[in-house]
PANU-323391 format. One record per residue (C-alpha): residue in one letter; residue number from 1; z negated, y negated, x negated. Coordinates in steps of 0.05 Angstrom, whole numbers. Example, Ala and Ser with C-alpha at 12.3 -4.5 7.8 and 13.67 -1.06 7.14 Angstrom:
<rs>
A_1_-156_90_-246 $
S_2_-143_21_-273 $
</rs>
This chain:
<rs>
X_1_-3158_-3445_-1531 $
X_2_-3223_-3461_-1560 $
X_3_-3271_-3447_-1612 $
X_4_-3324_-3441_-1559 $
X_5_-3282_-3392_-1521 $
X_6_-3271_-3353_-1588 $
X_7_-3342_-3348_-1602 $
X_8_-3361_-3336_-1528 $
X_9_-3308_-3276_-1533 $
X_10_-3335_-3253_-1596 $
X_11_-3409_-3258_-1580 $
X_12_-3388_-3211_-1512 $
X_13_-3357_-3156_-1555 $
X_14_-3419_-3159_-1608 $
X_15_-3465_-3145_-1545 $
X_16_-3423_-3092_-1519 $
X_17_-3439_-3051_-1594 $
X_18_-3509_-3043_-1575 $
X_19_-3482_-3019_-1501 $
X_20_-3482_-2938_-1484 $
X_21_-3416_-2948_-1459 $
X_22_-3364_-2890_-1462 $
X_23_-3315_-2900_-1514 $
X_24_-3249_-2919_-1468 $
X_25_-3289_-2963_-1432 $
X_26_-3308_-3006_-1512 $
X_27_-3235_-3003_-1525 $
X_28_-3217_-3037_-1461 $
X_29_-3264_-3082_-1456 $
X_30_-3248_-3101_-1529 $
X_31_-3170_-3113_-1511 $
X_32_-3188_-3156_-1456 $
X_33_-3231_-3203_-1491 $
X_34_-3169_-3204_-1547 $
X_35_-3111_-3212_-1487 $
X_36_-3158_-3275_-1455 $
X_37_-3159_-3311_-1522 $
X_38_-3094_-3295_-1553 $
X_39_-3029_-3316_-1526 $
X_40_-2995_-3244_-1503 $
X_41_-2975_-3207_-1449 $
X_42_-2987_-3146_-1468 $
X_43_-3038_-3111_-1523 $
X_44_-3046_-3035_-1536 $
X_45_-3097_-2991_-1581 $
X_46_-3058_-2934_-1618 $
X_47_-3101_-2882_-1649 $
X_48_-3061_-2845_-1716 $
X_49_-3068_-2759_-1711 $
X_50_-3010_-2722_-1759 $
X_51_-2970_-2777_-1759 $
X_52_-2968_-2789_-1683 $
X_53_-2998_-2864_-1654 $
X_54_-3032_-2841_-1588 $
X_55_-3045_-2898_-1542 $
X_56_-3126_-2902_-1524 $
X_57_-3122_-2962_-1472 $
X_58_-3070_-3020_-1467 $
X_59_-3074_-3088_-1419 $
X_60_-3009_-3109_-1398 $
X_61_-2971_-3047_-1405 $
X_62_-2935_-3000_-1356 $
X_63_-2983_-2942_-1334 $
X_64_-2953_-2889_-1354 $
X_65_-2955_-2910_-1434 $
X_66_-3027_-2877_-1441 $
X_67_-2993_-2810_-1434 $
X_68_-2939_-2827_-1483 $
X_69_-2944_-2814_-1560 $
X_70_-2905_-2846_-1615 $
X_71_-2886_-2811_-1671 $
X_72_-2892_-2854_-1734 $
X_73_-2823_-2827_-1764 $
X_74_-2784_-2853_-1696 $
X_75_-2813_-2926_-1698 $
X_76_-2794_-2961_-1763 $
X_77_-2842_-3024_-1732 $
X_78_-2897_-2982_-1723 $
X_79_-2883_-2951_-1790 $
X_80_-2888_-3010_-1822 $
X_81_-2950_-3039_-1795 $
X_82_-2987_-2981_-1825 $
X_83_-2962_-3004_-1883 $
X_84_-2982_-3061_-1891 $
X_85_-3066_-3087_-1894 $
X_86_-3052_-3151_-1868 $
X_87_-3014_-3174_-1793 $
X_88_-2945_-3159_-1797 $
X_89_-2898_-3202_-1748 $
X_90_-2829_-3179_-1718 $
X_91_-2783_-3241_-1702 $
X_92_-2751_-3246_-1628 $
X_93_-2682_-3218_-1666 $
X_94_-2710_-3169_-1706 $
X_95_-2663_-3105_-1705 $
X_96_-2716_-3061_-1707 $
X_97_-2729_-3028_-1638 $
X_98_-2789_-3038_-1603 $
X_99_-2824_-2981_-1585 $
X_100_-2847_-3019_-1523 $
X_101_-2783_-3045_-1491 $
X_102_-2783_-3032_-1423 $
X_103_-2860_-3015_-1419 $
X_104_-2884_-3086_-1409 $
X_105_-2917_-3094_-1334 $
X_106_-2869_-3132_-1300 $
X_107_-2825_-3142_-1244 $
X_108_-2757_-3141_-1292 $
X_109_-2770_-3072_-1320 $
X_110_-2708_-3084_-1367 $
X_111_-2744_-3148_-1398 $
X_112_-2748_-3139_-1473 $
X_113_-2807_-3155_-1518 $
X_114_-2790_-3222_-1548 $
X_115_-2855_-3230_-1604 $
X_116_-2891_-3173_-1630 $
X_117_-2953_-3173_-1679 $
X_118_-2981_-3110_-1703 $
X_119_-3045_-3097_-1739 $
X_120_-3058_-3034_-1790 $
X_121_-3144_-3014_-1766 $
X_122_-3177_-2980_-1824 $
X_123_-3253_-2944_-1812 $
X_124_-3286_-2937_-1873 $
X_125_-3216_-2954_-1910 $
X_126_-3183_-2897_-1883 $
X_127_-3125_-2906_-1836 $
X_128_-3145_-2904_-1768 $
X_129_-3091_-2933_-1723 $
X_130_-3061_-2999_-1704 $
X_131_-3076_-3050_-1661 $
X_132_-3005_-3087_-1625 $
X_133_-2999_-3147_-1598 $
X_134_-2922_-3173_-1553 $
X_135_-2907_-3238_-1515 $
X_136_-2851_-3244_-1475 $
X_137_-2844_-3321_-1504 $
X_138_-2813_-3327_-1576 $
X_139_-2847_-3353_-1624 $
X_140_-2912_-3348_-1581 $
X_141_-2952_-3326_-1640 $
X_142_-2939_-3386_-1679 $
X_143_-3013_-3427_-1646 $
X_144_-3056_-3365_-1677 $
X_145_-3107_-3388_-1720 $
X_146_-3110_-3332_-1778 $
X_147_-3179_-3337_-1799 $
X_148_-3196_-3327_-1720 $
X_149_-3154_-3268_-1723 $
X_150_-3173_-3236_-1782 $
X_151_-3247_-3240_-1750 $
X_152_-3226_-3210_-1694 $
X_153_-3198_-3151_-1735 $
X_154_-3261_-3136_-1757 $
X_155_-3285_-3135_-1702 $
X_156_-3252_-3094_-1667 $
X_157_-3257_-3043_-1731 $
X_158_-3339_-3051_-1721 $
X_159_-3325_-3028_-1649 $
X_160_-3284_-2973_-1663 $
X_161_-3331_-2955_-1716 $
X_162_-3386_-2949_-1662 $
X_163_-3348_-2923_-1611 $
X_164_-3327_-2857_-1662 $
X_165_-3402_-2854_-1690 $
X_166_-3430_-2845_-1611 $
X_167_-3368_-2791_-1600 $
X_168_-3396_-2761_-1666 $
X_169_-3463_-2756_-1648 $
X_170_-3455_-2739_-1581 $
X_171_-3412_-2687_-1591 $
X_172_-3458_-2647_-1651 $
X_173_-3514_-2655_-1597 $
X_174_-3474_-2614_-1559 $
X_175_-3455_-2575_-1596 $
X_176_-3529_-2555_-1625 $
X_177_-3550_-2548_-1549 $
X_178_-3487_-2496_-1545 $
X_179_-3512_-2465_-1611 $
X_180_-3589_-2462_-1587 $
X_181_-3568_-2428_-1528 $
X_182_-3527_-2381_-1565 $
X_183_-3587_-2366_-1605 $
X_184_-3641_-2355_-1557 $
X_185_-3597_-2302_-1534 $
X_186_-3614_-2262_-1594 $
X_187_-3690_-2273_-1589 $
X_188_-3744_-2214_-1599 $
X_189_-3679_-2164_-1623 $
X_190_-3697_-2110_-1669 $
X_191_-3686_-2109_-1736 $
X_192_-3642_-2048_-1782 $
X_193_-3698_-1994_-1789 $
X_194_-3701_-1923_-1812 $
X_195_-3726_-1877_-1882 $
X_196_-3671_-1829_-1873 $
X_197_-3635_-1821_-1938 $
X_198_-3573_-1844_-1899 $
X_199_-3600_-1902_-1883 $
X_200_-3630_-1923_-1943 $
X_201_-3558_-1921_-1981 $
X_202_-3536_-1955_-1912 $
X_203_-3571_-2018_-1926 $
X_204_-3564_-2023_-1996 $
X_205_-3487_-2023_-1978 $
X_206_-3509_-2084_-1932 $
X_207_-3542_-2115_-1983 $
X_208_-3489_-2103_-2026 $
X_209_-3434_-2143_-1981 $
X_210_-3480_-2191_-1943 $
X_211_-3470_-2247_-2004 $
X_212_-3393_-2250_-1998 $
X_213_-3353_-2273_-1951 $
X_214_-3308_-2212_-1935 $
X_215_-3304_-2195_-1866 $
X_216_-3336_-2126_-1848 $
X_217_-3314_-2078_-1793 $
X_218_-3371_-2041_-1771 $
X_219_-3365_-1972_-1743 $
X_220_-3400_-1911_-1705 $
X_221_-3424_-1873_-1644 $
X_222_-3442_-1911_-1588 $
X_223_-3513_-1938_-1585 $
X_224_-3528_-1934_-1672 $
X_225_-3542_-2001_-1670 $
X_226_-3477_-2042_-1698 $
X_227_-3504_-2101_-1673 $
X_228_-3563_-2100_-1717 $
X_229_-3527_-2088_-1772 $
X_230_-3488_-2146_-1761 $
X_231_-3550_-2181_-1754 $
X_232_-3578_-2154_-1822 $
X_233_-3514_-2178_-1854 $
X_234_-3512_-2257_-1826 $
X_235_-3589_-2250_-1842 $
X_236_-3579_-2240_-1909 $
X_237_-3520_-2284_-1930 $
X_238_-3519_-2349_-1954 $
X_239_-3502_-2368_-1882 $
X_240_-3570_-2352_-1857 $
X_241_-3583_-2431_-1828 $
X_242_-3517_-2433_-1787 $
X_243_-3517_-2388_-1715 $
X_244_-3490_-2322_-1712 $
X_245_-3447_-2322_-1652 $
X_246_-3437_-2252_-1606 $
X_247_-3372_-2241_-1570 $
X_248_-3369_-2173_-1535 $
X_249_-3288_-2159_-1533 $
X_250_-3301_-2099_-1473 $
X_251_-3345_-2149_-1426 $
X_252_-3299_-2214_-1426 $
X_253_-3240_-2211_-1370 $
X_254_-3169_-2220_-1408 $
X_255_-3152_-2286_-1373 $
X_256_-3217_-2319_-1402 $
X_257_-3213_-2288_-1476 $
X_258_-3173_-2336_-1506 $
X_259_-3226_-2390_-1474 $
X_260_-3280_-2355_-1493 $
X_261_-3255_-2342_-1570 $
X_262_-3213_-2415_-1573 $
X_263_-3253_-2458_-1519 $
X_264_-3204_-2504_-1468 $
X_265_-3198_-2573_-1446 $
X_266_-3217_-2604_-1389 $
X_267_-3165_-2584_-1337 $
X_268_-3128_-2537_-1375 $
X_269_-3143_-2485_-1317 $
X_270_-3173_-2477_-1247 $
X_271_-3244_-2486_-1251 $
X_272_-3242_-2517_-1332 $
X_273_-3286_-2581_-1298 $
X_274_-3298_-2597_-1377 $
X_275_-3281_-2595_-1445 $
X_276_-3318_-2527_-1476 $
X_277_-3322_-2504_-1541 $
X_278_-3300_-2442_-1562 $
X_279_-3344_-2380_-1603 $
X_280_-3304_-2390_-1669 $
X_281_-3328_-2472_-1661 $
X_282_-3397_-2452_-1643 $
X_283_-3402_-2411_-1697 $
X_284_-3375_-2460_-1752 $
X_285_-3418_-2449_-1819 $
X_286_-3443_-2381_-1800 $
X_287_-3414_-2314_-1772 $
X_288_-3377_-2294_-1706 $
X_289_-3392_-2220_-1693 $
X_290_-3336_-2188_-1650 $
X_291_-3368_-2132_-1613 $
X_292_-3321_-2071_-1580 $
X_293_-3263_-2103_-1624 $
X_294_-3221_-2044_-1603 $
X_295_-3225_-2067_-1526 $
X_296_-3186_-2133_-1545 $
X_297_-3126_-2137_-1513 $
X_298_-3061_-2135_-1552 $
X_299_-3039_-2192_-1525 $
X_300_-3096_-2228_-1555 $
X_301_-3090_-2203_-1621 $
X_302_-3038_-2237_-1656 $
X_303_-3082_-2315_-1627 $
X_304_-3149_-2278_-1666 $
X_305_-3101_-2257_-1728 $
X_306_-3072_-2327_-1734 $
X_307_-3144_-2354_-1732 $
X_308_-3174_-2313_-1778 $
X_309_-3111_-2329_-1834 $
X_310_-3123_-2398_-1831 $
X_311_-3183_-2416_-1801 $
X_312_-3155_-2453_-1746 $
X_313_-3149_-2460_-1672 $
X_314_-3123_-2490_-1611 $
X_315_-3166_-2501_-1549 $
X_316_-3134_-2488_-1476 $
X_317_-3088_-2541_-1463 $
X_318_-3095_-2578_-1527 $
X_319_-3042_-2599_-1567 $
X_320_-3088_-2604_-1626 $
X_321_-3114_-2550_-1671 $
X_322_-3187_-2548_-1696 $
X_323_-3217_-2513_-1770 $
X_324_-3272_-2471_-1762 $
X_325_-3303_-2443_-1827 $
X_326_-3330_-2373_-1799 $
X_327_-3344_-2301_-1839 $
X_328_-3328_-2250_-1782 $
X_329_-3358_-2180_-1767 $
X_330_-3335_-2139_-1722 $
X_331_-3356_-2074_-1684 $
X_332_-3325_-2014_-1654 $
X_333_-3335_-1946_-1631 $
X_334_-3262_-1930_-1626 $
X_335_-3216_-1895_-1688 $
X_336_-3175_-1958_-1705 $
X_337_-3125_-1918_-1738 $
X_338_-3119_-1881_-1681 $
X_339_-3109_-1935_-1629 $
X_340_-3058_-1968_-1688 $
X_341_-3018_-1902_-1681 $
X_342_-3019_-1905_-1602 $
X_343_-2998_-1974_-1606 $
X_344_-3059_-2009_-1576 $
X_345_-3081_-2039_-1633 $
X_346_-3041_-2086_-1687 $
X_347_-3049_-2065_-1768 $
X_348_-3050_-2129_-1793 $
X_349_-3105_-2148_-1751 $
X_350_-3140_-2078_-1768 $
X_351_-3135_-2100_-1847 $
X_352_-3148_-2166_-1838 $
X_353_-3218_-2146_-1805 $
X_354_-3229_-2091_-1851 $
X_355_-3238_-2118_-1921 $
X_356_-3305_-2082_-1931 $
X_357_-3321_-2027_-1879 $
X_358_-3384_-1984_-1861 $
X_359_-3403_-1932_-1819 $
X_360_-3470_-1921_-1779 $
X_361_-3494_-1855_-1786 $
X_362_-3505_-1830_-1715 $
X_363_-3591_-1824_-1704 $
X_364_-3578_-1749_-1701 $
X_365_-3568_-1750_-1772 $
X_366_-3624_-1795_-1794 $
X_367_-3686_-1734_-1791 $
X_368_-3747_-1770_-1785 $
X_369_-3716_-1838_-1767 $
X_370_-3722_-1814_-1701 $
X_371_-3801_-1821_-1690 $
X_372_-3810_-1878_-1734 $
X_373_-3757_-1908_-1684 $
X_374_-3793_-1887_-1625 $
X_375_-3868_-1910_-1648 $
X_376_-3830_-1980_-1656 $
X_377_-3807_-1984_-1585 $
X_378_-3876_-1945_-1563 $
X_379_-3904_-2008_-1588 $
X_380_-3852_-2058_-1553 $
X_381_-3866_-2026_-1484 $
X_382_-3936_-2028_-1497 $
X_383_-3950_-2098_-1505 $
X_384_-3896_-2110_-1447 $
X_385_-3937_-2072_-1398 $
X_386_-4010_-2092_-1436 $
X_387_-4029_-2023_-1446 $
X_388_-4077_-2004_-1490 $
X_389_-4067_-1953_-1552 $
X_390_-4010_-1905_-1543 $
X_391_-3992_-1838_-1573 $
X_392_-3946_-1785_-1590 $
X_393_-3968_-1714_-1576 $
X_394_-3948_-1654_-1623 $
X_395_-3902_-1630_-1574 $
X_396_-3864_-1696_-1557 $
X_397_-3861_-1705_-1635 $
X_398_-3821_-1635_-1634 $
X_399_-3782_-1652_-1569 $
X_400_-3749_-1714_-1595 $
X_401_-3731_-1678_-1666 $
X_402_-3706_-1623_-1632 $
X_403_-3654_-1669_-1589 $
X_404_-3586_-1692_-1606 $
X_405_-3585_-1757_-1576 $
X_406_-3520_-1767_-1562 $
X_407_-3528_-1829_-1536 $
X_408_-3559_-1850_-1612 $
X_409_-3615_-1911_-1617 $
X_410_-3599_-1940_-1552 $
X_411_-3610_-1874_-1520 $
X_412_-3681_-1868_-1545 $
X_413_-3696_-1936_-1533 $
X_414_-3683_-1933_-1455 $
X_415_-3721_-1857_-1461 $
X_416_-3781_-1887_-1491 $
X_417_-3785_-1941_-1447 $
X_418_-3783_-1897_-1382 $
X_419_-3838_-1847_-1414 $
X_420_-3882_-1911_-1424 $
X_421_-3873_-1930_-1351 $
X_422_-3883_-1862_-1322 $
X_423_-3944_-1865_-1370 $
X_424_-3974_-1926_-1352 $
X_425_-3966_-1904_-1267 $
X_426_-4000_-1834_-1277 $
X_427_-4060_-1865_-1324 $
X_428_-4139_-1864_-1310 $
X_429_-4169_-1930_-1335 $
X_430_-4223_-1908_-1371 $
X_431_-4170_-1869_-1416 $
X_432_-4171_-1919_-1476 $
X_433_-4121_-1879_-1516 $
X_434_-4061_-1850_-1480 $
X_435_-4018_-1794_-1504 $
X_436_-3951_-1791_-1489 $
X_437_-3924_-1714_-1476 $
X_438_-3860_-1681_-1478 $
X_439_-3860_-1670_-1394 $
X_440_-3857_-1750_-1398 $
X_441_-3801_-1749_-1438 $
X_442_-3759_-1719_-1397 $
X_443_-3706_-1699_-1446 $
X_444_-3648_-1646_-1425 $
X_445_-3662_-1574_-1430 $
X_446_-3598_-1566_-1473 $
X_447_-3578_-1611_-1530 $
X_448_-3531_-1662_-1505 $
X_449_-3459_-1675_-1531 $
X_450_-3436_-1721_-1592 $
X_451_-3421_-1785_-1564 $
X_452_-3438_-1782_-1498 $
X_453_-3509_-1815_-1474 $
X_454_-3573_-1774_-1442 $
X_455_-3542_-1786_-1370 $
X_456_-3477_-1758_-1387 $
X_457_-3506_-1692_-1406 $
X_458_-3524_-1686_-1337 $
X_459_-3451_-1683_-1315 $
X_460_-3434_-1646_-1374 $
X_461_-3475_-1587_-1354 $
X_462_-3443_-1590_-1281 $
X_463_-3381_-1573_-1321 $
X_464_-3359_-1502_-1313 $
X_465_-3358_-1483_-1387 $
X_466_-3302_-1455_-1427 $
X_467_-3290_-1376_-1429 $
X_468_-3255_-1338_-1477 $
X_469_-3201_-1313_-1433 $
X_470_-3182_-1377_-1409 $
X_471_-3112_-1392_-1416 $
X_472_-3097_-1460_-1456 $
X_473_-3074_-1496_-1397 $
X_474_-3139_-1476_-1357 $
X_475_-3179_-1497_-1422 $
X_476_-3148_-1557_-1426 $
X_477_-3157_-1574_-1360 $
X_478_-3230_-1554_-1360 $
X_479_-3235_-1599_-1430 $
X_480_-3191_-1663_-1388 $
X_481_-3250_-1653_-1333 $
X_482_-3308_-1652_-1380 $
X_483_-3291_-1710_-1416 $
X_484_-3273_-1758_-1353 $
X_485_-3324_-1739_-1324 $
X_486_-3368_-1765_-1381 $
X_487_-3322_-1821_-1375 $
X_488_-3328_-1835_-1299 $
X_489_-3406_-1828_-1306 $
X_490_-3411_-1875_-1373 $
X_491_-3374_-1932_-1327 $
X_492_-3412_-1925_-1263 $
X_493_-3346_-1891_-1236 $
X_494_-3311_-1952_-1241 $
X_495_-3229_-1921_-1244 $
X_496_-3210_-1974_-1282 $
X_497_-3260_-1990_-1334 $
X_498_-3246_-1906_-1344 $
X_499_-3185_-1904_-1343 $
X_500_-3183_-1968_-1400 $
X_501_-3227_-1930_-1445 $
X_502_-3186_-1867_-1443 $
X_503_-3128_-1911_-1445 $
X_504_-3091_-1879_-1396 $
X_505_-3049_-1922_-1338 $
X_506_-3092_-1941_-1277 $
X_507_-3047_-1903_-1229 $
X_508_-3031_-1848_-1273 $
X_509_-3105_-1837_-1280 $
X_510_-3113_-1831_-1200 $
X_511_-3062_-1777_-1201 $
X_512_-3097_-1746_-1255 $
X_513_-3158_-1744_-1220 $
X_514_-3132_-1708_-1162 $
X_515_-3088_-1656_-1205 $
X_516_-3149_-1641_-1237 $
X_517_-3198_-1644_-1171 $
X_518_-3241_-1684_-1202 $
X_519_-3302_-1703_-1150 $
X_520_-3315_-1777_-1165 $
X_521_-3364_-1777_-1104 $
X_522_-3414_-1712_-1138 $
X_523_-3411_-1757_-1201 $
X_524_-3438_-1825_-1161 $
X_525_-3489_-1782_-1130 $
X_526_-3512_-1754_-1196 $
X_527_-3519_-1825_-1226 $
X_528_-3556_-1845_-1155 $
X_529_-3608_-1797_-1171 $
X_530_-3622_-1801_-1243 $
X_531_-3631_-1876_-1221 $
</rs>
């Protein structure tokens, strides 16, 4: 060996820092340039997570040692190598076991390690891992030059510190691009509006909470707007620069919820092609807002109660577990306390979310909210379809007082934006200024029903309505009818989806529908021609 074929090695890992190579590519290349100018058969890279030495590339050693770990307490050499700031030698008859007897690449699979060398690698004088060397030969370390080693120590601790600085980087660019992406979803949303008195003491509540960190269950009608107040809340907090992160609970199937919440590995299931990062990672620094919270599965619960106690997580077929600090909001429409007593929901997990909650007043409680609401989204369908100024008669003023909206915000939103269509297809263009009237609005002859929305009030008129002399089992029969039916209609008749909500069995729900003579087929015609 010599000193030219020291530098030459030397000078070939010093190039390979500036090189965009992945990382388990450095770390073999590196262990190749130390196994051609050191005398050993074998050499290995251990990484050091809780206590465990994880092998990151060897030369020399069986295959399968890569997918073998090596728990600190169990190996008194390795133990003492991380001990120790300077090379630490084990003699041929040391009686210390070898944690790689029987791994060396060879034809005698029995042959024992005869010379062993280890080496404690620190990255910015924090324990990092260890860097082995073992010779079949005794005594085979005795022609090392120390000052050559000791160079090539720190060496290899410059690589490793580049190799973990790329990882770094590469993996908070990825993690922004997730984040951006996450974000853009939320572009041109509205923001928490309204005069009403109701309102008013609503968002001083917000205001109120918005500066702590308690997590805030959010809840009300359908369609009030829950998401914006979750928005006004993360806008408003001291984590305004980090993302706020949407999960919707009711949208995500159950066998990809703990994916979508946790993230996965690559592998850890058919079709996981890559690593991923979950919502409560995205959303690191800033808030995770768990939409339809009272959809999640029950199964599921007890993963998101552990996470939310101590702020950690395990991805999909990781063995490791990952911190995320996260403030979480969540949303529901359903009586927790109800679907705690029906066993659907846990009440730890209920207290644990509830810390500080708040109601949304449903909009048919908010008086004049209503056409300050519907001059804002007057204005958002205008510029969508480049119309020019737009109005509200008298009589559409009165119409959309008058109505219940049982569908809330979201109901007037979608109304508003059909009038403004119908509108804009029955204008003259020399009108400069178009008035909208009540005939565009279209609204139901009869006020619709508290939580339903506009369409289901169609099928709730259908409904053969209740009479005094009704007996209770033909009143509740004609109630059962009325409200799966609204059911039915709200999901687009999907049986399942109803029969979830109403959380009633799948099958039992069939039967039920055929006890009751419920016609399915009327309701997906009525929902064909509303469309």
């Amino acid at each position: 060996m010599t000193s030219f074929g020291i530098a030459d090695s030397m000078i070939s890992v010093v190039s390979d820092l500036s090189r965009p190579i992945p990382a388990g590519e450095r770390y073999q290349r590196l262990l190749e340039s130390i196994q051609r100018h050191f005398p050993c058969d074998a050499v290995a890279l251990l990484r050091l997570r809780d206590s465990t030495l994880h092998p990151l590339a060897a030369c020399g050693l069986s295959d399968d040692t890569l997918g073998r770990a090596f728990r600190v307490d169990d190996h008194p050499r390795l133990a003492r190598i991380l001990l120790s700031r300077e090379p630490v030698r084990f003699a041929a008859d040391s009686d210390l076991p070898d944690p790689y007897d029987g791994l060396i690449a060879s034809l005698d699979t029995a042959l024992h390690v005869h010379d062993c060398m280890g080496i404690a690698l620190y990255i910015d004088d924090q324990p990092w891992g260890v860097l082995t060397l073992d010779a079949l030969v005794p005594k085979a370390f005795d022609q090392i030059d120390p000052v050559e080693l000791r160079a090539f120590i720190r060496l290899a601790e410059a690589s490793i510190k580049v190799a973990v600085l790329i990882q770094s980087l590469e993996l908070r660019v990825n993690k922004e691009h997730e984040v951006a992406r996450v974000l853009l979803q939320d572009v041109g949303r509205s923001e928490l509006m309204g005069d009403s008195p109701c309102i008013r003491s609503l968002i001083d509540e917000l205001d109120l909470v918005a500066g702590s960190d308690l997590s805030v269950l959010i809840g009300g009608e359908t369609g009030v707007g829950k998401e914006l107040v979750a928005r006004h809340l993360h806008m408003r907090s001291a984590r305004v620069e980090a993302p706020l992160v949407y999960v919707n609970c009711a949208a995500l199937p159950e066998s990809l919820m703990e994916s979508e919440l946790f993230g996965h590995t690559k592998g850890a299931f058919s079709g996981a092609t890559s690593a991923r990062r979950g919502k409560f990672e995205l959303a690191d620094g800033g808030t995770l807002f768990l939409d339809e919270i009272g959809e999640l599965p029950l199964a599921m619960q007890p993963k998101l109660l552990r996470a939310l106690q101590t702020g950690e997580m395990q991805r999909l077929g990781s063995d490791h577990t990952h911190r995320a600090d996260v403030r979480v909001i969540a949303a529901t429409n359903r009586n927790l306390k109800h679907e705690i007593l029906a066993g659907r929901f846990r009440a730890d997990l209920y207290h644990r979310l509830s810390v500080y909650p708040v109601t949304v007043p449903p909009l048919r409680e908010r008086g004049r909210d209503v056409l300050l609401l519907a001059g804002h989204f007057l204005e958002l369908n205008r510029r969508k379809l480049g119309l020019g100024s737009l109005r509200l008669s008298r009589n559409a003023c009165a119409a959309l007082m008058a109505y219940n909206w049982p569908g809330n915000v979201r109901e007037l939103e979608h109304l508003m934006s059909r009038a403004v269509l119908r509108l804009s297809a029955s204008r003259k263009s020399s009108v400069r200024v178009l008035t909208l009237d009540a005939e565009l609005l279209a609204l139901p002859s009869k006020r619709g029903v508290p939580g339903t929305s506009e369409m289901d009030s169609e099928v709730v008129l259908s409904v053969p309505q209740y009479v005094d002399n009704a007996s209770l089992r033909e009143a509740t029969d004609r109630f059962q009818v009325e409200l799966i039916s609204r059911v039915l209609h709200r999901n687009a008749c999907n049986r399942t989806a109803a029969a979830r909500e109403l959380g009633v069995d799948p099958g039992n729900f069939n039967r039920l529908l055929k006890r009751l003579n419920v016609n399915v087929e009327a309701i997906k015609q009525g929902i064909a021609t509303l469309r």
